[in-house]
C-alpha positions as CSV (number, residue, x, y, z in Angstrom):
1,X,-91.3,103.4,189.9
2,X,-90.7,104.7,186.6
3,X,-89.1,108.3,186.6
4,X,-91.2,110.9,184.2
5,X,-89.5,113.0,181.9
6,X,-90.3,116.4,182.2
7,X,-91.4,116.7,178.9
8,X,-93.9,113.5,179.1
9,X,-95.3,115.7,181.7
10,X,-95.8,118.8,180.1
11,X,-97.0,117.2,177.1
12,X,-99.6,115.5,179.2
13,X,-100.5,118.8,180.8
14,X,-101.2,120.6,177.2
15,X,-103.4,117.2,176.2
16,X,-105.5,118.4,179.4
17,X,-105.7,122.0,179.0
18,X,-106.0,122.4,175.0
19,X,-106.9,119.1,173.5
20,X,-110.0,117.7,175.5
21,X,-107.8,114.9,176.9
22,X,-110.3,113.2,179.2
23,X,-111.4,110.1,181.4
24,X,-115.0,110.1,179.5
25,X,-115.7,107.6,182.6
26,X,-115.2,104.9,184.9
27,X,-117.8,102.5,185.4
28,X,-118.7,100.1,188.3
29,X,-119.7,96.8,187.1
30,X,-122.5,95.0,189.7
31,X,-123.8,91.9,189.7
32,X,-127.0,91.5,190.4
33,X,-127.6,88.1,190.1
34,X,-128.2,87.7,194.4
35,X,-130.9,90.0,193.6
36,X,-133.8,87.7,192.4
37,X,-137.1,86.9,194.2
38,X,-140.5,86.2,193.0
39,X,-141.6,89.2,195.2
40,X,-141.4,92.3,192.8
41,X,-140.9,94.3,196.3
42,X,-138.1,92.3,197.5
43,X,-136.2,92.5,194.4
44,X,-136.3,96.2,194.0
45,X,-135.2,96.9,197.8
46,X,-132.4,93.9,197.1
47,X,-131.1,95.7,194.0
48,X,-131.2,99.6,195.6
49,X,-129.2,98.4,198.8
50,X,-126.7,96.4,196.6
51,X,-126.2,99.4,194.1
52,X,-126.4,101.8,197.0
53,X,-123.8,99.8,199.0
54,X,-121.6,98.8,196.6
55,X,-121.0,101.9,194.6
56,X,-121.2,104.2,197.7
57,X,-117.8,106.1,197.2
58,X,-117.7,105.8,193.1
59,X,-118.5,109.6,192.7
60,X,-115.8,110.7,195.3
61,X,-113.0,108.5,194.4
62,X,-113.6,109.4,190.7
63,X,-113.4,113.6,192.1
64,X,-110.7,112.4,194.1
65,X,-108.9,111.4,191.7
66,X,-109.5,114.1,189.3
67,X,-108.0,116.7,191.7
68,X,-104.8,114.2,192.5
69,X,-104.2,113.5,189.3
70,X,-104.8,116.7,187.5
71,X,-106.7,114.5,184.6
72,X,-110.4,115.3,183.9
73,X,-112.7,112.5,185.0
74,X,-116.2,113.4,183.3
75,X,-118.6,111.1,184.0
76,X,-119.3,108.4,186.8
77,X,-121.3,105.7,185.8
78,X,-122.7,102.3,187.2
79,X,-123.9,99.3,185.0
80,X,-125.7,96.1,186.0
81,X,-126.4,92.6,185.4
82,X,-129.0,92.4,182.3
83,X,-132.3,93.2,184.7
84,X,-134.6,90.4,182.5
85,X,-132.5,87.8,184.0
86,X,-133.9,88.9,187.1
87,X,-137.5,89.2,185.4
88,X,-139.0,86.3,184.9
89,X,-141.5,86.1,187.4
90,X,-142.9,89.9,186.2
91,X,-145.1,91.6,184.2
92,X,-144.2,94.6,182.3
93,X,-145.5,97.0,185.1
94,X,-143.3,95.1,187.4
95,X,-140.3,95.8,185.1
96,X,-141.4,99.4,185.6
97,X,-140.9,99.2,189.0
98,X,-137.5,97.6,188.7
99,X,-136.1,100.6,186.5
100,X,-137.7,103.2,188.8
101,X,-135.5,100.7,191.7
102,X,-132.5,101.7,189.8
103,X,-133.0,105.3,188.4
104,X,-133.5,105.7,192.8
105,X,-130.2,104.0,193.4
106,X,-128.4,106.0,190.7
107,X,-129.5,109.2,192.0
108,X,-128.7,108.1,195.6
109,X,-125.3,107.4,194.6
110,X,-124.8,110.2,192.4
111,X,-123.9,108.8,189.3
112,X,-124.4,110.4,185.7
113,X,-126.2,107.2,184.1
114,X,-126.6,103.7,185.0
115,X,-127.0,101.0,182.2
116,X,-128.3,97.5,182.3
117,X,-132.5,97.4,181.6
118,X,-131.4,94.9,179.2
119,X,-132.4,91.8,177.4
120,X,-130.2,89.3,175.4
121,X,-132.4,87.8,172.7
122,X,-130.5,86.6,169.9
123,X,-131.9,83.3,169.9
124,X,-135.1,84.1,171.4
125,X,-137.2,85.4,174.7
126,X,-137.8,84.1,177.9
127,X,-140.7,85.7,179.7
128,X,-138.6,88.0,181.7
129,X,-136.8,89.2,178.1
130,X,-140.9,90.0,177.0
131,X,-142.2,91.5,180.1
132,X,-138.5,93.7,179.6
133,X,-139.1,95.1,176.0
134,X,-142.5,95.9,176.7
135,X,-141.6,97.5,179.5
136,X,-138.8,99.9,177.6
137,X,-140.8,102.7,176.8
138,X,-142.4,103.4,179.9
139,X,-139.4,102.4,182.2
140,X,-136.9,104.7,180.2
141,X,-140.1,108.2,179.8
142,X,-140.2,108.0,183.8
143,X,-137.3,107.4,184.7
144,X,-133.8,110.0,184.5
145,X,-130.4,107.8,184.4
146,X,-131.5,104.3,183.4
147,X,-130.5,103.1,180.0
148,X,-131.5,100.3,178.6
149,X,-130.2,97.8,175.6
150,X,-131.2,94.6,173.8
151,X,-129.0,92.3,171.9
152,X,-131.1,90.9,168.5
153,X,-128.0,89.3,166.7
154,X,-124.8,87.5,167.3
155,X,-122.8,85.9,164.5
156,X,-122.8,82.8,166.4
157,X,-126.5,82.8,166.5
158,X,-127.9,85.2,163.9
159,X,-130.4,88.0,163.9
160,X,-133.6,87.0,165.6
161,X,-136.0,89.2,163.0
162,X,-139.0,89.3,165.6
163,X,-137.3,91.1,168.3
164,X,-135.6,93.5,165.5
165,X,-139.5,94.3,164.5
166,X,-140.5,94.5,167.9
167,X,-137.5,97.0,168.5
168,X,-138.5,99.6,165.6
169,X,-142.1,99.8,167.4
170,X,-140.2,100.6,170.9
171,X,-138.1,103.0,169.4
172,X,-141.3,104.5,168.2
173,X,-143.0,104.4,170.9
174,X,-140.4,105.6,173.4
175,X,-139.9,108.6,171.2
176,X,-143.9,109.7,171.6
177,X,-143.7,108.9,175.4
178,X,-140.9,111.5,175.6
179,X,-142.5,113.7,172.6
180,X,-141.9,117.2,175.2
181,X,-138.2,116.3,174.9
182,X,-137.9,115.6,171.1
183,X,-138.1,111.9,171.7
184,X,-134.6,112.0,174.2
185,X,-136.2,108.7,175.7
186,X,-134.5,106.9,172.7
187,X,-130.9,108.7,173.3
188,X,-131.0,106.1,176.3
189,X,-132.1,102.9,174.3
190,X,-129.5,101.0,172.9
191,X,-129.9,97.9,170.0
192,X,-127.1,95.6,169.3
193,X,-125.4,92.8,167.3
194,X,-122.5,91.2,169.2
195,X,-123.0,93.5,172.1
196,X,-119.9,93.2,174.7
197,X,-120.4,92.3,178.2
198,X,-117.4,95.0,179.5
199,X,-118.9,98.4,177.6
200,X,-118.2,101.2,180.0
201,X,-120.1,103.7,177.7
202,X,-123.7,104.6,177.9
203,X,-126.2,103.9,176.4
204,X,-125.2,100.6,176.0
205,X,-123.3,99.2,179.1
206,X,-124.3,96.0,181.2
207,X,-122.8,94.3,183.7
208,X,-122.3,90.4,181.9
209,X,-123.2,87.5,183.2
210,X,-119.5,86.3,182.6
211,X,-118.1,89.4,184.8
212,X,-117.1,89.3,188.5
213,X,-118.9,90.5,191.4
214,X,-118.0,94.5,190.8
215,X,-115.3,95.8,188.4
216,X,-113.7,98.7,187.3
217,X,-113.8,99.4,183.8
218,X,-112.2,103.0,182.1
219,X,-113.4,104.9,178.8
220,X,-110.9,107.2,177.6
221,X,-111.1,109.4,175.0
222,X,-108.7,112.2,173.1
223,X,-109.9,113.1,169.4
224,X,-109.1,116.2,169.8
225,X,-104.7,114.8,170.8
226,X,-105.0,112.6,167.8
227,X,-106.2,115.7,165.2
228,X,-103.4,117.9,167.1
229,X,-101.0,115.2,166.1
230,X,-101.9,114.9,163.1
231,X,-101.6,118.7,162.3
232,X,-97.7,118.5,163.0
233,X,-97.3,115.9,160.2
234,X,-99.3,117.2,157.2
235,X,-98.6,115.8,153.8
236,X,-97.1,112.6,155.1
237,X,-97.8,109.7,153.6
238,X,-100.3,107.1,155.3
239,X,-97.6,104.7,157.0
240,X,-96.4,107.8,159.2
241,X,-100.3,109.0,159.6
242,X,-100.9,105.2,160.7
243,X,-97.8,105.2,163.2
244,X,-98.8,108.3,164.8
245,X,-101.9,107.6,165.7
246,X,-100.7,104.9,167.2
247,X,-98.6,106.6,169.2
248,X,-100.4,108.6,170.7
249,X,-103.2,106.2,171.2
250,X,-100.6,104.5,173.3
251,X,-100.1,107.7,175.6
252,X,-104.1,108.2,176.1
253,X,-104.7,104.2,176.9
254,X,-101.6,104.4,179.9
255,X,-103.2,107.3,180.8
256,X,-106.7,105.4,181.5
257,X,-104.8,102.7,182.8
258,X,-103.3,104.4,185.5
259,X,-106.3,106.1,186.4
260,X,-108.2,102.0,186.6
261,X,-106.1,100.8,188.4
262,X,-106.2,104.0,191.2
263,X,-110.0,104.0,191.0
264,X,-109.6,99.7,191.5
265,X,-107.8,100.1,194.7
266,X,-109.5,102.8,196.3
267,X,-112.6,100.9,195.7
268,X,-111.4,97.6,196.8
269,X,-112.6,96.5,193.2
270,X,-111.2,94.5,190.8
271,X,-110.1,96.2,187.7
272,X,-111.8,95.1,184.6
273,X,-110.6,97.1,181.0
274,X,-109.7,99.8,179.6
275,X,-111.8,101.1,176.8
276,X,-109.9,103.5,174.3
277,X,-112.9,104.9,172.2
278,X,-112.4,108.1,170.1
279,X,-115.6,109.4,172.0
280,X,-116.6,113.2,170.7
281,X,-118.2,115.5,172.2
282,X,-120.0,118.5,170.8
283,X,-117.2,120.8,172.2
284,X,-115.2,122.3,169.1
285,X,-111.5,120.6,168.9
286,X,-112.8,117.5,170.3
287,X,-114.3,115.5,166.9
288,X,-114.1,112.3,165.4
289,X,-114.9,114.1,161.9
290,X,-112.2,116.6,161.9
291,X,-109.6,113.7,162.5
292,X,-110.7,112.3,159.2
293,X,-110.3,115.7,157.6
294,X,-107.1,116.4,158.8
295,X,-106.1,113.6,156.9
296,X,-107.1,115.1,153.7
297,X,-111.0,114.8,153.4
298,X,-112.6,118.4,152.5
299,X,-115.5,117.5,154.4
300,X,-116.5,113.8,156.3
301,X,-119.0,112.0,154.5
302,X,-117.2,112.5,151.0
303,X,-115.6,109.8,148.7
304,X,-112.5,108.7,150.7
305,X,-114.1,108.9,154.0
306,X,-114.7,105.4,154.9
307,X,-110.9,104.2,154.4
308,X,-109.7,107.0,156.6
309,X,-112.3,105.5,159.3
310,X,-110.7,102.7,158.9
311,X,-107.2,103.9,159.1
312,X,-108.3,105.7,162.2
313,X,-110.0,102.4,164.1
314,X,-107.2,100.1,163.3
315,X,-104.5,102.3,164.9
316,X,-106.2,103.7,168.0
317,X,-106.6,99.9,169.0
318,X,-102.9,99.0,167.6
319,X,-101.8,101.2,170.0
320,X,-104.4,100.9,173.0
321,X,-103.2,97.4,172.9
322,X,-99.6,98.3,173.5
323,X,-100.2,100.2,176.6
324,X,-102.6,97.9,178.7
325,X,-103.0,94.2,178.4
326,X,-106.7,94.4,179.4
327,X,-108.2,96.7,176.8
328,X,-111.8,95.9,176.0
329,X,-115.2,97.4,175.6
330,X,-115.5,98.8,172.1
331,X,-112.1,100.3,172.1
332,X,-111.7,101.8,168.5
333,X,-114.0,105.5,167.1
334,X,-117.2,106.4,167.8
335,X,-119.4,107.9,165.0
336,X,-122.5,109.5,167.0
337,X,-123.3,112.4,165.0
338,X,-125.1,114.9,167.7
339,X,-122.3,114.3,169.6
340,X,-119.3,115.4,167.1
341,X,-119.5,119.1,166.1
342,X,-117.6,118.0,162.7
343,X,-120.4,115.4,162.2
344,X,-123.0,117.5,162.6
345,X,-121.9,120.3,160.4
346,X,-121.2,117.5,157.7
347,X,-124.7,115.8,158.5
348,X,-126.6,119.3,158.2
349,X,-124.7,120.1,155.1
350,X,-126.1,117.6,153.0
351,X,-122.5,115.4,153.0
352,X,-123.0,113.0,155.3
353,X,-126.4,110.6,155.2
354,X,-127.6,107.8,156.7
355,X,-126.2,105.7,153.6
356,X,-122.6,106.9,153.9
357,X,-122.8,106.5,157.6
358,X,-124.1,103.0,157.4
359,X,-120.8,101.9,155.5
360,X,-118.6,103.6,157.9
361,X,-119.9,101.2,160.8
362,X,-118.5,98.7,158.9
363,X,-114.9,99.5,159.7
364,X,-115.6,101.8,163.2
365,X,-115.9,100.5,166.7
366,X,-119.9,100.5,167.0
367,X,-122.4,101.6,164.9
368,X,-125.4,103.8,164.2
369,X,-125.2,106.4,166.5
370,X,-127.8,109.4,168.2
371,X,-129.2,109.3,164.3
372,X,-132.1,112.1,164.4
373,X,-135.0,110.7,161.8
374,X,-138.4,112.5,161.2
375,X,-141.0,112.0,163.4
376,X,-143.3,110.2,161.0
377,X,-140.7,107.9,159.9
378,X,-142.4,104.1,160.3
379,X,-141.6,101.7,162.7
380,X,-141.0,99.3,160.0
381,X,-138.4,101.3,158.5
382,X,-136.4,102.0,161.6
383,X,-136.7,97.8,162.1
384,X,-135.5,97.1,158.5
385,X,-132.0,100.3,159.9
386,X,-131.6,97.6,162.7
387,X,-131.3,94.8,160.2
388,X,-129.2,96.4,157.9
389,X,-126.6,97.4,160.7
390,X,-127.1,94.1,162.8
391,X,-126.3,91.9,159.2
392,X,-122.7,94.0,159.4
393,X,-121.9,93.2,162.8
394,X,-123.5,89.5,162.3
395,X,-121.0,89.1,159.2
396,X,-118.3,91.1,159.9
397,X,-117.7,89.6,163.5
398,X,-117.9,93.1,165.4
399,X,-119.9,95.2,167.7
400,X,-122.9,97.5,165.8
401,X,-125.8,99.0,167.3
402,X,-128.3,101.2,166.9
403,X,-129.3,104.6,168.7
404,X,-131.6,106.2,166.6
405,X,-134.4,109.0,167.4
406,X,-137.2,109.5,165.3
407,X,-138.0,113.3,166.5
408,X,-141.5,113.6,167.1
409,X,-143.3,116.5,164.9
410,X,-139.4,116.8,163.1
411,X,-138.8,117.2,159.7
412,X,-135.9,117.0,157.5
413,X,-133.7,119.8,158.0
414,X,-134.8,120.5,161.4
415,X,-132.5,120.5,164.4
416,X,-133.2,118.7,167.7
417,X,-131.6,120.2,170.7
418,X,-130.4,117.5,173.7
419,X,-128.2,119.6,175.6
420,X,-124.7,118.7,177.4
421,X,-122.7,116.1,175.8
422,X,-125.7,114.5,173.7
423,X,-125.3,117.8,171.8
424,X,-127.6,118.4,169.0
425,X,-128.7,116.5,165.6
426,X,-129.7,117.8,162.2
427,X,-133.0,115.7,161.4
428,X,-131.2,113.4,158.2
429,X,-133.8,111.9,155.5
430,X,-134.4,108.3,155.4
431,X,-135.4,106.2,151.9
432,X,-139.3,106.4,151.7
433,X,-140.1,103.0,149.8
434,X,-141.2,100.2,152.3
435,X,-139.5,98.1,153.9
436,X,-142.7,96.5,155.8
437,X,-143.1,93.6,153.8
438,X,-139.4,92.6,154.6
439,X,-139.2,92.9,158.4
440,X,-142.9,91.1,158.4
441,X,-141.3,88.1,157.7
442,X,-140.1,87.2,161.0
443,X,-138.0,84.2,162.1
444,X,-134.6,84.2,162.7
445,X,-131.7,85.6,159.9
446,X,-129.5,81.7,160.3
447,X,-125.7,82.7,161.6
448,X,-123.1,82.9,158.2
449,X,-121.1,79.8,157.4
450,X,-118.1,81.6,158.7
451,X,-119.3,81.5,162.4
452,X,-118.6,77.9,162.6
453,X,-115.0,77.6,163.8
454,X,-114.9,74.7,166.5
């Protein structure tokens, strides 16, 4: 066993206590796949005993391990097979059912969220994908923990333009089912290009189709250790910037890793990744934002702020990569702006707009993130935001996605209040010339030369 220095321990300790050093979660995998049946009955009781059974002690070992280890372990979370694989023989009320089957289970279990109402249509639907989507608004208003994604684009395959159309009209409409909570249905709706199949972070996560039986992955976060870091090397040039980061990227990943593998054994589970995501919260010291302005930026969002981004992503998984041989997920910073006190200052200060924040996805780990539009903005316009951000991920070979709220009765300006670590997001303008015409189209977006590498 390797002997810890005294001083890796104390160091370790401060992360904790003053720098928001966390476990932001460990997430069971499930497979679901045993679950099927043409009975709509059947499959929910299949998929609440399976959950129920197989994630039993998650919650405890996770609190277990908290107080053993001394290391915060915020959230425990569950995600599942894609449920329209399991959907076929449904209707939309039926897929109803099979959320409400899940939202029970999570509660049962005790888990903070579990993800998986998801559909993979990149090429196209099967009826189970259909009966799914449609299902979205209604499946993700009445129930608590579910989350749900769809996948629209791959660069493999392309963008499949009907589903991203179809998506702006569920986003609208999930918003006005959960109008008495300033449209937080759509906090838990997820749309992706290139989605991964090992995402431990909500809203997003699913349980592949390539992924074993059950697994163990780990999100870690520590913006707030990176900015402390930072502050004890001000003025330095970008190399030493780059190298520290790095560095202690490193320390947070072996940190998760450790905790993985724990949570693996006392599960019985096989251990999947390790995600090392800059995640924020709203919780002052603890921003994504205020890393890039330690590095020089009066305010994130200005003229320089995209290349510090991209400082910032490439390091976190230089190091990450050093420290676990399975790191996966997303791995890399999160942008979400409701969730990053820096980002939300900069957003309701004018600085940082859905433009500028559009063009830092292109160099982060994900993509548009718990974006708070008006109310009135038109489904067609929060399709054409889809395209836009699935083209990058389609072109650029990476993860984007979408999580954007269009606030029911909100106007610009206006601040929309989602409590705990969904925080709170200024309502940001959006460009008022149409973009119906465009997303009318329909068809599929063909993949880019470049995806063609057998």
């Amino acid at each position: 066993m390797t002997k810890l220095a005294h001083s890796d321990i104390l160091e370790t300790i401060k992360m904790v206590d003053d720098q928001h050093l966390d476990v932001r979660t460990i997430t069971m995998g499930i497979s679901l796949l045993d679950c099927f049946s043409d009975d709509i009955d059947t499959v929910c009781r299949r998929i609440y005993d399976k959950i129920t059974s197989k994630a039993a002690n998650l919650v405890q070992v996770g609190e277990d391990i908290e107080l053993e280890f001394g290391i915060p372990i915020v959230n425990k979370r569950i995600s599942v097979t894609p449920i329209s694989l399991l959907a076929n023989p449904f209707t939309p009320a039926d897929c109803v059912k099979l959320a409400q089957a899940l939202d029970r289970a999570a509660k049962s279990t005790g888990v903070n969220f579990l993800g998986g109402f998801s559909a993979l249509v990149h090429k196209g639907y099967t009826k189970g994908d259909q009966a799914l989507i449609e299902a979205i608004p209604e499946a993700l208003a009445c129930t608590d923990l579910v989350c749900g994604s769809v996948n629209i684009g791959t660069t493999k395959a392309g963008m499949n333009m009907d589903a991203i159309r179809q998506m702006g009209e569920v986003v609208k409409t999930l918003a006005d089912r959960t109008a008495d909570r300033a449209g937080f249905g759509c906090a838990k709706l997820v749309i992706f290009c290139n989605a991964p199949e090992d995402n431990p972070f909500m809203a997003g996560a699913f349980h592949g189709i390539g992924e074993p039986e059950t697994v163990i992955n780990v999100g870690v976060s520590g913006p707030g250790v990176v900015k402390y870091a930072l502050e004890k090397i001000k003025g330095a040039d970008f190399g030493v910037v780059a190298e520290t980061i790095k560095k202690t990227a490193f320390k947070v990943t072996r940190m998760g890793q450790l905790v993985a593998q724990e949570a693996s054994r006392r599960l019985n589970t096989q251990f999947g990744i390790v995600d090392l995501s800059l995640a924020p919260t709203p919780a002052v010291g603890d921003s994504v934002a205020t890393i890039l302005e330690e590095m020089g930026l009066e305010c994130c969002g200005t003229h320089g702020t995209t290349a510090a981004l991209a400082l910032l992503n490439d390091a976190v998984k230089k190091g990450g990569v050093m420290a676990s041989s399975y790191v996966g997920g997303l791995s890399g910073a999160f942008i979400p702006v409701s969730e990053d006190a820096g980002m939300i200052a900069a957003a309701a200060s004018g600085v940082l707009t859905l433009d500028k924040l559009e063009a830092m996805t292109c160099v982060c780990s994900v993509g548009l993130d718990m974006i708070v539009v008006p109310g009135d903005t038109p489904a067609s316009t929060i399709s054409a935001i889809i395209a836009d951000e699935a083209a990058i991920g389609m072109i650029n070979q990476k993860t984007t996605a979408v999580r954007i709220i269009p606030a029911p009765g909100k106007k610009v300006g206006d601040m929309v209040e989602f409590g705990g670590l969904l925080g709170s997001g200024p309502v940001q303008p959006v460009h008022s010339e149409s973009s119906e015409e465009f997303v009318l189209r329909g068809g599929r977006i063909p993949a880019p030369i470049h995806s063609l590498r057998n």
